[in-house]
C-alpha positions as CSV (number, residue, x, y, z in Angstrom):
1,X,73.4,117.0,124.7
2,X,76.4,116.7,122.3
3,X,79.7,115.8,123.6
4,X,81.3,116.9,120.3
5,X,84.1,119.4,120.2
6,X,83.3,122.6,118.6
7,X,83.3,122.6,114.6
8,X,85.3,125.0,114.4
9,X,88.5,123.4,116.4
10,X,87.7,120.2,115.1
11,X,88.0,121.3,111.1
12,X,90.9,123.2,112.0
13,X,92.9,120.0,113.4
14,X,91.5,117.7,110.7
15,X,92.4,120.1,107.7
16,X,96.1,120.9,109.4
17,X,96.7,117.0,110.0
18,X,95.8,116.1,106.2
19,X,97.6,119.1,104.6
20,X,100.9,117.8,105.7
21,X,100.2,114.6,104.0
22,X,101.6,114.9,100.6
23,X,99.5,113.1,97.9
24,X,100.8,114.9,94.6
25,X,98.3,113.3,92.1
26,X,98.5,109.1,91.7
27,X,100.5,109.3,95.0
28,X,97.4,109.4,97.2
29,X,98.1,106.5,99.5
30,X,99.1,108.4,102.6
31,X,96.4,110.8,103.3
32,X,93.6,108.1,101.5
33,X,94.8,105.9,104.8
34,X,94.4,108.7,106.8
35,X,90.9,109.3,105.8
36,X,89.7,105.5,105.5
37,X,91.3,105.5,109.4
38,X,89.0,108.7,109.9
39,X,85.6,107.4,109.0
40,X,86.0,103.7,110.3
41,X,86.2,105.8,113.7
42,X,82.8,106.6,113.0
43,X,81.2,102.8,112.3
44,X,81.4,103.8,108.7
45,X,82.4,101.3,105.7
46,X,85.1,103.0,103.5
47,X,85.1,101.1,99.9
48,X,87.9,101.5,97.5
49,X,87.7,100.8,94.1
50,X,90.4,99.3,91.6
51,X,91.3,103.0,90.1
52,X,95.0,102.2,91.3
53,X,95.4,100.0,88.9
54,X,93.6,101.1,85.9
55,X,95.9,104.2,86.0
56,X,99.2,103.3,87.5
57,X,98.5,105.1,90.6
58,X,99.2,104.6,94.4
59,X,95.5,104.1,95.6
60,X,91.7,104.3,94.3
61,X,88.8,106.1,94.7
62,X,87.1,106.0,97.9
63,X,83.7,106.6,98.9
64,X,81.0,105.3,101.8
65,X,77.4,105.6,102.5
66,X,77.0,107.5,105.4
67,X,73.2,106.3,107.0
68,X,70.8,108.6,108.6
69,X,67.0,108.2,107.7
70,X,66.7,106.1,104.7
71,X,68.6,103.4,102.7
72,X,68.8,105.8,99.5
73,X,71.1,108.5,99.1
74,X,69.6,112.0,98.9
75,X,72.8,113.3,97.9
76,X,76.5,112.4,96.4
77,X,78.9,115.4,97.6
78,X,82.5,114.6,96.2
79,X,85.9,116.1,96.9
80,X,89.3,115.0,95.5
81,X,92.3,113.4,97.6
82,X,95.2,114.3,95.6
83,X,96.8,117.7,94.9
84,X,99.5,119.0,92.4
85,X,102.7,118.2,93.3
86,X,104.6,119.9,96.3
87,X,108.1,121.6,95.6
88,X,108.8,121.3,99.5
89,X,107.7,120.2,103.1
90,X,104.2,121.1,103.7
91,X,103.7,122.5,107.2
92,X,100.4,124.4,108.0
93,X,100.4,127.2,110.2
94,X,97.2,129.7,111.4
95,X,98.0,133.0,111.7
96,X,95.6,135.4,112.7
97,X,92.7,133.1,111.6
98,X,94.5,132.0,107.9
99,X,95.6,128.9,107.2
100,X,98.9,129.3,104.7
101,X,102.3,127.1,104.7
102,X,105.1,127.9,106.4
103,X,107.6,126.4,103.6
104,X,107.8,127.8,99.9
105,X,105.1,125.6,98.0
106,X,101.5,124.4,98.4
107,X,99.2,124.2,101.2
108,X,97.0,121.9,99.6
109,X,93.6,123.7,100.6
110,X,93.0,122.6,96.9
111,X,91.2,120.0,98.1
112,X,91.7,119.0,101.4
113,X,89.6,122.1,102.6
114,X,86.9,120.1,101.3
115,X,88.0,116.9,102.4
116,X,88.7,118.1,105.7
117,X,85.3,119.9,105.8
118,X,83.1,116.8,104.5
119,X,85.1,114.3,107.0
120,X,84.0,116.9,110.2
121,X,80.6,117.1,108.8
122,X,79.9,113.2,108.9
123,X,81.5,113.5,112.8
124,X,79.2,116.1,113.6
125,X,75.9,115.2,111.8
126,X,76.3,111.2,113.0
127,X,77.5,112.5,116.6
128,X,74.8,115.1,117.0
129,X,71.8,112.6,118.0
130,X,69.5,114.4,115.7
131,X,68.0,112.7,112.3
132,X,69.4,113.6,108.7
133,X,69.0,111.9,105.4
134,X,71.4,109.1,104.0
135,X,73.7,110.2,101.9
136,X,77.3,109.5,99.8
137,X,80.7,111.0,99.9
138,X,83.2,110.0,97.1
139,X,86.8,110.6,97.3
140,X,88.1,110.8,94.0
141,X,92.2,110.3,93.0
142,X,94.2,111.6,90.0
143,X,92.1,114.9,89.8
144,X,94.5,117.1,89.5
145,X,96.0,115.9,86.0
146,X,92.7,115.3,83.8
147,X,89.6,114.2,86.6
148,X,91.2,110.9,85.7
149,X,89.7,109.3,89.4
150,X,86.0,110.4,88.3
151,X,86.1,109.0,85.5
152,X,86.8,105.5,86.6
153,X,83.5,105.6,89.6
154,X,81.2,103.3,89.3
155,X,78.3,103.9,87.4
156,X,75.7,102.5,90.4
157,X,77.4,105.5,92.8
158,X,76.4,108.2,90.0
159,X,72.5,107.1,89.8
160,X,71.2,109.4,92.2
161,X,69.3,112.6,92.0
162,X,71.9,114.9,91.9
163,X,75.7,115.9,93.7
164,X,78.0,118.6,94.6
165,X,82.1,118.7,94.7
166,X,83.5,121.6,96.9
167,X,86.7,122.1,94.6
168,X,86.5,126.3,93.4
169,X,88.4,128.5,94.1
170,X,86.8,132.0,95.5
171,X,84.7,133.8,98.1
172,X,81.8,131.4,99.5
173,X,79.0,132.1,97.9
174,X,80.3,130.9,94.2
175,X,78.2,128.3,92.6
176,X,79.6,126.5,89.5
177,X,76.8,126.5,87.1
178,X,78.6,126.2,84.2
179,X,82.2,125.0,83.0
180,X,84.4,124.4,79.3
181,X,84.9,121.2,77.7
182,X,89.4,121.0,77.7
183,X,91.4,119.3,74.9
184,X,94.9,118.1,75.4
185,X,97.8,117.9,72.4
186,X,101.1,116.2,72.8
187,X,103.4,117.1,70.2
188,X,106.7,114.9,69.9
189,X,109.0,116.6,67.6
190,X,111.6,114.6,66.2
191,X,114.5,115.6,64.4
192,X,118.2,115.0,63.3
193,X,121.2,115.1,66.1
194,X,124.7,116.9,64.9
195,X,127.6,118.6,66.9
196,X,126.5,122.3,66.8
197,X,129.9,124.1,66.6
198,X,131.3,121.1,64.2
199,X,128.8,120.4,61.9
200,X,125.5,122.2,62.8
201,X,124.2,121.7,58.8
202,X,123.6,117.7,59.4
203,X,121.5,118.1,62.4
204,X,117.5,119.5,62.4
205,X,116.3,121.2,65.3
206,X,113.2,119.5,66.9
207,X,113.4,122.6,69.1
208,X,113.6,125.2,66.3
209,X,110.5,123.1,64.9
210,X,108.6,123.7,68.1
211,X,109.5,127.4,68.6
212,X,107.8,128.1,64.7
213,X,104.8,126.0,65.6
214,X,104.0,127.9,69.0
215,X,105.1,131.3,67.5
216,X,102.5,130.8,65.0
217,X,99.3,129.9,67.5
218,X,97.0,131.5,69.2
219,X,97.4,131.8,72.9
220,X,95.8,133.1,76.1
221,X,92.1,134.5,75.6
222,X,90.9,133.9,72.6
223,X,87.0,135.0,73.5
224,X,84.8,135.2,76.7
225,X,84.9,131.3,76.3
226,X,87.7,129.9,74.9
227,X,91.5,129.8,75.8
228,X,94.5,128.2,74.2
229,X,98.0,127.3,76.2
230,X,101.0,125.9,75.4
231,X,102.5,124.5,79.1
232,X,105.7,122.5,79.0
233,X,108.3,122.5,76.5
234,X,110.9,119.0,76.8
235,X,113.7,118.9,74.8
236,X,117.3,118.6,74.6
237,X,120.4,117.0,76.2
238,X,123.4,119.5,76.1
239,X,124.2,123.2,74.3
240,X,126.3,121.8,72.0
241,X,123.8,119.3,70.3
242,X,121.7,120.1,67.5
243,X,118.7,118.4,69.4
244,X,117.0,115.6,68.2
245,X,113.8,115.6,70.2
246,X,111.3,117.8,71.8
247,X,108.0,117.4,73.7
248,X,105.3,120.4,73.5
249,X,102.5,120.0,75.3
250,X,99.3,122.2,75.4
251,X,95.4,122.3,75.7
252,X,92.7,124.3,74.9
253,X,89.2,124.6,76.3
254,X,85.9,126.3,75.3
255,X,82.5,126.3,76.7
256,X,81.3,125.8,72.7
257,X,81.9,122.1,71.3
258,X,82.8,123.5,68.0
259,X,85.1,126.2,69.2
260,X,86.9,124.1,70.7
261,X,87.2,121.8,68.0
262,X,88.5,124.3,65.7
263,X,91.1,125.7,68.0
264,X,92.7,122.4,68.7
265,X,92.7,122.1,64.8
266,X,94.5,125.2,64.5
267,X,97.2,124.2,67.2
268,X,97.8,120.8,65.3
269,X,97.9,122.9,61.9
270,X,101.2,124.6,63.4
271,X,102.4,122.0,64.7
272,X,102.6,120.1,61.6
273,X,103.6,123.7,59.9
274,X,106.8,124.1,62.1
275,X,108.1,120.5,61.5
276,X,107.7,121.1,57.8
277,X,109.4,124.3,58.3
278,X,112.4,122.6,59.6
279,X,112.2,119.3,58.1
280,X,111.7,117.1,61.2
281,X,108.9,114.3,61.8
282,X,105.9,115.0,64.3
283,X,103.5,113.0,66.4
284,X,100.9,114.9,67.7
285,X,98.2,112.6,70.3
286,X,95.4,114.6,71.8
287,X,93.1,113.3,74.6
288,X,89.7,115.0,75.1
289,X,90.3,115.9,78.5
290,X,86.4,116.2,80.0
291,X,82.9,117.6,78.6
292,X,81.7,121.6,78.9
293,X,78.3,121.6,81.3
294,X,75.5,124.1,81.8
295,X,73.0,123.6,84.5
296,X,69.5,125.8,84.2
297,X,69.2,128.2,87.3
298,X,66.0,126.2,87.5
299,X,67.6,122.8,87.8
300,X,66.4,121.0,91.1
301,X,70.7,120.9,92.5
302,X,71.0,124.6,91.7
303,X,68.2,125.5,93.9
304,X,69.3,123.4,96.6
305,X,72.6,125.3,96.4
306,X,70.9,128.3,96.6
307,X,68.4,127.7,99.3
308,X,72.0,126.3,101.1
309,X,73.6,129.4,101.1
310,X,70.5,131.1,102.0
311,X,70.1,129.2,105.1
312,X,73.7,130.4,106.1
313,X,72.9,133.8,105.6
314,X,75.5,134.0,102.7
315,X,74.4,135.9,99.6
316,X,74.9,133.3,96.1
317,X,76.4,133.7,92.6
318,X,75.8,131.2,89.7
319,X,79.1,131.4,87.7
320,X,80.4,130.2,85.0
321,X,84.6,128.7,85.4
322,X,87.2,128.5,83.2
323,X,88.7,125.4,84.8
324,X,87.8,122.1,85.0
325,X,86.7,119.4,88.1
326,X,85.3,116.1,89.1
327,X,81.3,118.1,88.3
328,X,82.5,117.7,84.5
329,X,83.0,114.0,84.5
330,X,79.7,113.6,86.7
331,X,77.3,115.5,85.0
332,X,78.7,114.2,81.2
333,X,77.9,110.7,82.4
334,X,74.4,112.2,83.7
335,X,74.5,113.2,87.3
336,X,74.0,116.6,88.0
337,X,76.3,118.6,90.2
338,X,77.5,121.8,91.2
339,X,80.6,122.9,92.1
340,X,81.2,125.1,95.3
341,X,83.5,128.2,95.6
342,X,85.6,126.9,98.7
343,X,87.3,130.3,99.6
344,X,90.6,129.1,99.0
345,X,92.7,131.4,97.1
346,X,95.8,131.3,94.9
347,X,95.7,127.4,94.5
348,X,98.6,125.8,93.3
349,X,100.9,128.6,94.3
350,X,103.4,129.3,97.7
351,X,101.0,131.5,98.5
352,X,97.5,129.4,98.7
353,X,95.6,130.0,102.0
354,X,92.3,130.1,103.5
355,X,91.0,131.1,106.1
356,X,89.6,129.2,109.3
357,X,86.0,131.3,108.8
358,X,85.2,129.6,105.6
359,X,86.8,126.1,106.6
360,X,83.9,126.3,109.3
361,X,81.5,127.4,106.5
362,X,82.2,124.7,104.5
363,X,81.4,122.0,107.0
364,X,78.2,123.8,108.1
365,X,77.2,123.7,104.5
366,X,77.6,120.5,103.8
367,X,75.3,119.8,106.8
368,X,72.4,121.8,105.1
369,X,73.2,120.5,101.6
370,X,72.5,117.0,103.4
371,X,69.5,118.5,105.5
372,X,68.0,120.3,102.8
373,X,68.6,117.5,99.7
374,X,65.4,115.6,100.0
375,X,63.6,118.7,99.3
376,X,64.8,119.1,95.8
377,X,65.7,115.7,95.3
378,X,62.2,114.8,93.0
379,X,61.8,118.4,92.0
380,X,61.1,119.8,88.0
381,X,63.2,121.9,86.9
């Protein structure tokens, strides 16, 4: 008999402990320690790769081989470590089964619910005495601002059958099956400085120039499949200055390749309009943020998160997302994986929570992911 304490009490401790770590996005350190601390606990070998470096950042990505029956993986399941940035002190509180923050900014459920839920689940399937099948975990940095971590793994930990990253937002139940390609543009406008109640005619406006290039563009919902944004706006010094710089920065996405391609064309086209406009210089950079994907309902990781589900007695949806996560950057470079609805909800917001039901749910699924992998592991699609 098990001497382990109940799931439930046990991912309600380890998600409250790591949500009051803050690790805004290549400031990771603190709850990466915390984890690494976590699984050596269990005899485990926590590796961390030289990510840190490659992108300025506070720590790498992490990941271990947790061993059951077998030396191969049956399964990479993924979650990130980072979050975006808090506004205030995080401090979780559970209130009438909901997790939410007593302070005025994140929780961080997006993605320590998943973290949280994966660390529990190697505690409970290594502690239960009964057999499972080897498989990886990958803690991934940076995810938050471009699935920069992901793309830095090493290719030997993406060569297995297939993975899964628990980082949607919705009910349980949600699989992933299908997600856009994104596109960032920076735009640095850059203009002529004057005093504006002195001599306003010897000064251009790099702001003016901005304001006619996003006036001009297409925002929002363009089509079932393709957005447009334009989300920070830099500029300026003081009211009285004509000024003589401004940064735009926007992105588009679209499950279509050649949408996509002609929308950022379009932003770049106004861009280049409104400096003309105004007479300023601009320097526009754009960074193809990650790769659209569309798994078959008949592809072997789809079924297993089916059959998953199934075995919990939770009804599944195959979906298709408008955002973007670490699945992007695994299946471009040939892996495929699914992403999981985690039932956390307004992510990113003051008022993110989730409740303790589906932070139990999550750690008894990955338990049957890992159970139920081999099965599907060698299967046609």
């Amino acid at each position: 008999m098990s001497d382990l304490p109940p799931v439930r009490d046990r991912v309600a401790a380890v998600f409250a402990e790591l949500a009051e770590i803050p690790s805004p996005s290549r400031h990771e350190r603190g709850v990466a320690d915390r984890v690494t601390v976590y699984l050596e606990a269990l005899g485990l070998t926590v590796h961390e790769d030289d990510t840190a470096l490659a992108i300025g950042g506070a720590c790498g990505n992490l990941w271990c081989r947790v061993y059951g029956v077998g030396d191969t993986a049956a399964i990479l399941l993924g979650a990130h470590l980072d979050t975006v940035a808090p506004t205030a002190e995080i401090e979780p509180v559970l209130r009438d089964g909901v997790f939410s923050n007593a302070k005025e900014t994140i929780l961080g459920a997006d993605n320590k619910a998943a973290v949280a839920a994966m660390l529990v689940a190697a505690e409970h399937l290594m502690g239960s005495g009964e057999p499972f099948p080897t498989y990886d975990m990958v803690f991934t940095v940076a995810e938050e601002v471009g699935v920069i971590g992901a793309k830095h793994i090493a290719k030997e930990l993406l060569c297995g059958s297939f993975a899964a990253v628990f980082d949607a937002a919705g009910a349980v139940g949600g699989i992933t099956v299908r997600a856009p390609s994104q596109q960032s543009i920076v735009a640095t406008f850059r203009g002529v400085a004057a005093h504006a109640g002195l001599e306003p005619e010897r000064g251009r406006s790099a702001i003016e120039a901005a304001a006619r290039a996003i006036a001009s563009m297409r925002l929002g919902r363009l089509d079932d499949e393709t957005t447009a944004n334009v989300g920070v706006i830099e500029g300026g010094s003081a009211q009285n200055i004509v000024p003589d710089l401004c940064v735009v920065r926007a992105e588009c996405r679209s499950h279509d390749e050649t949408k996509l391609a002609h929308v950022a064309a379009g932003i770049v086209d106004a861009l280049q309009r409104g400096a003309a406009e105004v007479g300023v210089d601009v320097d526009v950079d754009m960074v193809h943020g990650y790769r659209a994907f569309t798994l078959s309902p008949r592809a072997p990781v789809v079924r297993l998160a089916k059959a998953a589900w199934a075995e919990l007695g939770v009804e599944s949806r195959l979906l298709a997302s408008g955002g973007g996560s670490d699945a992007n950057v695994f299946n471009a470079r040939g892996l495929p994986t699914v992403n999981f609805d985690c039932g956390m909800t307004h992510v990113h917001t003051p008022d993110e929570h989730i409740s303790l039901d589906d932070l139990e749910q999550l750690v008894r699924l990955v338990e049957v992911l890992v159970h139920k992998a081999p099965e599907y592991a060698h299967a046609r699609s």
